[in-house]
C-alpha positions in Angstrom: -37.4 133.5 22.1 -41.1 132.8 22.0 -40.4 129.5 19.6 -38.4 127.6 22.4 -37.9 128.0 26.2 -34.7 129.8 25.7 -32.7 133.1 24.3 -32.3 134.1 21.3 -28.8 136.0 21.0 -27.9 138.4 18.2 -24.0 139.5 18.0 -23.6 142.6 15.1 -20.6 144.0 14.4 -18.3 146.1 12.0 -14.8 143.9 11.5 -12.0 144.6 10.0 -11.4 142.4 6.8 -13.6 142.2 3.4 -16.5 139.5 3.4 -14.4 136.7 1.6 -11.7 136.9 4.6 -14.5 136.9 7.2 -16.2 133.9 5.7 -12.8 132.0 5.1 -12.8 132.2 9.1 -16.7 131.3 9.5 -17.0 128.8 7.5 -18.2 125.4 8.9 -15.8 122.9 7.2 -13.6 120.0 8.4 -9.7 121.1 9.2 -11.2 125.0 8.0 -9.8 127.9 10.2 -13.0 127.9 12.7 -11.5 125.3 15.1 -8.1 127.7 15.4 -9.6 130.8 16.8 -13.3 129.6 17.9 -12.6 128.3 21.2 -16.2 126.9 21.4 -15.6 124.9 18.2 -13.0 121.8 18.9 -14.2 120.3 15.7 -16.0 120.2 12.6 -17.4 117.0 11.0 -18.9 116.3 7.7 -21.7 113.8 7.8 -22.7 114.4 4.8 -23.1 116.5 1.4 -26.3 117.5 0.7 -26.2 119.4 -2.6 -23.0 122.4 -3.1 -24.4 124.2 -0.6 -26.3 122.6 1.8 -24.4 119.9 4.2 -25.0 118.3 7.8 -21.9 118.6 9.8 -21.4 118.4 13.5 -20.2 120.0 15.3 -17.7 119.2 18.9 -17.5 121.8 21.5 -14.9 121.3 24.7 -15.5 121.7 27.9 -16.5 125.1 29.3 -17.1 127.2 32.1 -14.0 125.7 34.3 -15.5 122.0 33.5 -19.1 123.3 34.4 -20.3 122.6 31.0 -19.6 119.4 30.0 -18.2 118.9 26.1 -21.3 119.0 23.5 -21.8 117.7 20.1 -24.3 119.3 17.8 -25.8 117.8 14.2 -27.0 120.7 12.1 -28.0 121.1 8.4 -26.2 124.1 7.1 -27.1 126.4 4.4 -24.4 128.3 2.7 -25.9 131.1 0.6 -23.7 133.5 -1.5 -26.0 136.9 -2.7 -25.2 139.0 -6.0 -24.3 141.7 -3.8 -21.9 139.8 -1.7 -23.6 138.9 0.9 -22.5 135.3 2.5 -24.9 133.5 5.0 -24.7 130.5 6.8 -27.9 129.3 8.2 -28.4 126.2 10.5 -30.4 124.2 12.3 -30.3 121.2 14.4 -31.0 117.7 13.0 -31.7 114.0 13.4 -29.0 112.7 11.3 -29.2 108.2 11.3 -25.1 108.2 10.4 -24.6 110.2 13.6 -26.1 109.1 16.9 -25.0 110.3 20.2 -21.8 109.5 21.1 -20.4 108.5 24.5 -18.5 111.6 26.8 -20.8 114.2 25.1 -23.6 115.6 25.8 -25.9 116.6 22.4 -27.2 119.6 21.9 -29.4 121.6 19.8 -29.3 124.7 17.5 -32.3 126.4 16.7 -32.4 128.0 13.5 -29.1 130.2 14.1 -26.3 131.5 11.9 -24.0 134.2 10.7 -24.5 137.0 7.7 -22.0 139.0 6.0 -22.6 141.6 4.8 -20.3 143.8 2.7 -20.4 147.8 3.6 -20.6 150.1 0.9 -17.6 151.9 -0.1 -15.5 150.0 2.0 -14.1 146.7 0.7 -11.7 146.0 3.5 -14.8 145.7 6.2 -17.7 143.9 6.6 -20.8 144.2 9.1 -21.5 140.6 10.6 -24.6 139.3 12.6 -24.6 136.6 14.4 -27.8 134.5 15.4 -28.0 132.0 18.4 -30.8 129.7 20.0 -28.8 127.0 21.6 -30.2 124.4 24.0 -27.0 123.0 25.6 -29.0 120.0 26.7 -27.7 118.1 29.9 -29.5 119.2 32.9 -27.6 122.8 33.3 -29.6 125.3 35.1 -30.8 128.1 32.8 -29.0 130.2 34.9 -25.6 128.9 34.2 -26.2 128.5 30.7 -27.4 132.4 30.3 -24.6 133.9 32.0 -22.3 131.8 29.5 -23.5 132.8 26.1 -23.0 136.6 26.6 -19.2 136.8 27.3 -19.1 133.8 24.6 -20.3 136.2 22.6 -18.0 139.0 23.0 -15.2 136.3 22.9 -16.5 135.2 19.8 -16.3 138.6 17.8 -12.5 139.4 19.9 -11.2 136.3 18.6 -12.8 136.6 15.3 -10.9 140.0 14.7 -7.6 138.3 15.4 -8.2 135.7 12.9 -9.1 137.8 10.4 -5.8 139.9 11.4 -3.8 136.7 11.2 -4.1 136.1 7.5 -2.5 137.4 4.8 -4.2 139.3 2.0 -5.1 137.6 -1.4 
């Protein structure tokens, strides 16, 4: 990325569900399905309510990389936007929130402007081409190497688990 001293990851994919069940397993809400099949997403917090569809939430991530990685907690603004052509994206970015200092046993990161666009594919209404956009500093005092060769596999896991999720629910 030439904005911060970091990467800028992009995940694209065509999966296997129509936009609405993708987003119902995106979506960045308290108790939503995220923290079942995202295993970098222990929990979801809502600080507050912004307006219908912007909100800051953070966001608590375990442990990763066998314990290398300590567990991090991230404060975002989140904008949910819903296009006539049924497009859904969430776009984010980190945030000094006064209701939610650091806490003690995490480590807080920070998200860049980041987030995840679906995008429905013509013709077929039972798939739906998602991007993915990260620029996460994990904070703590990891060394760039450890944190680059984590996002990639994280990544891959991401879109893998993603699938299953999708798989897992039943049509509506």
């Amino acid at each position: 990325s030439q904005s911060i001293s970091g990467v800028l990851y992009k995940g694209e994919s065509v999966v296997k569900g129509s936009p609405e069940k993708v987003w119902e397993c995106l979506k960045p809400v308290p108790n939503g399905l995220r923290v079942k099949w995202d295993n970098n997403v222990k929990k979801f917090e809502l600080v507050e309510q912004v307006t219908e569809n912007v909100t800051v939430c953070r966001t608590v991530t375990p442990s990763a990389a066998m314990g290398i990685i300590a567990p991090r907690d991230f404060v975002d603004v989140i904008l949910v936007k819903q296009y006539e052509d049924g497009t859904i994206t969430s776009n984010a970015t980190h945030v000094i929130h006064p209701s939610c200092p650091p806490q003690s046993g995490y480590v807080r990161g920070f998200n860049h402007p980041c987030g995840c666009i679906c995008v429905p594919i013509s013709g077929e209404p039972n798939k739906t081409q998602l991007f993915s956009f990260f620029q996460t500093d994990l904070g703590g005092f990891l060394p760039r190497s450890v944190v680059d060769s984590f996002f990639p596999s994280s990544m891959v896991e991401f879109y893998s688990n993603l699938a299953k999720a999708i798989k897992s629910l039943k049509d509506h």
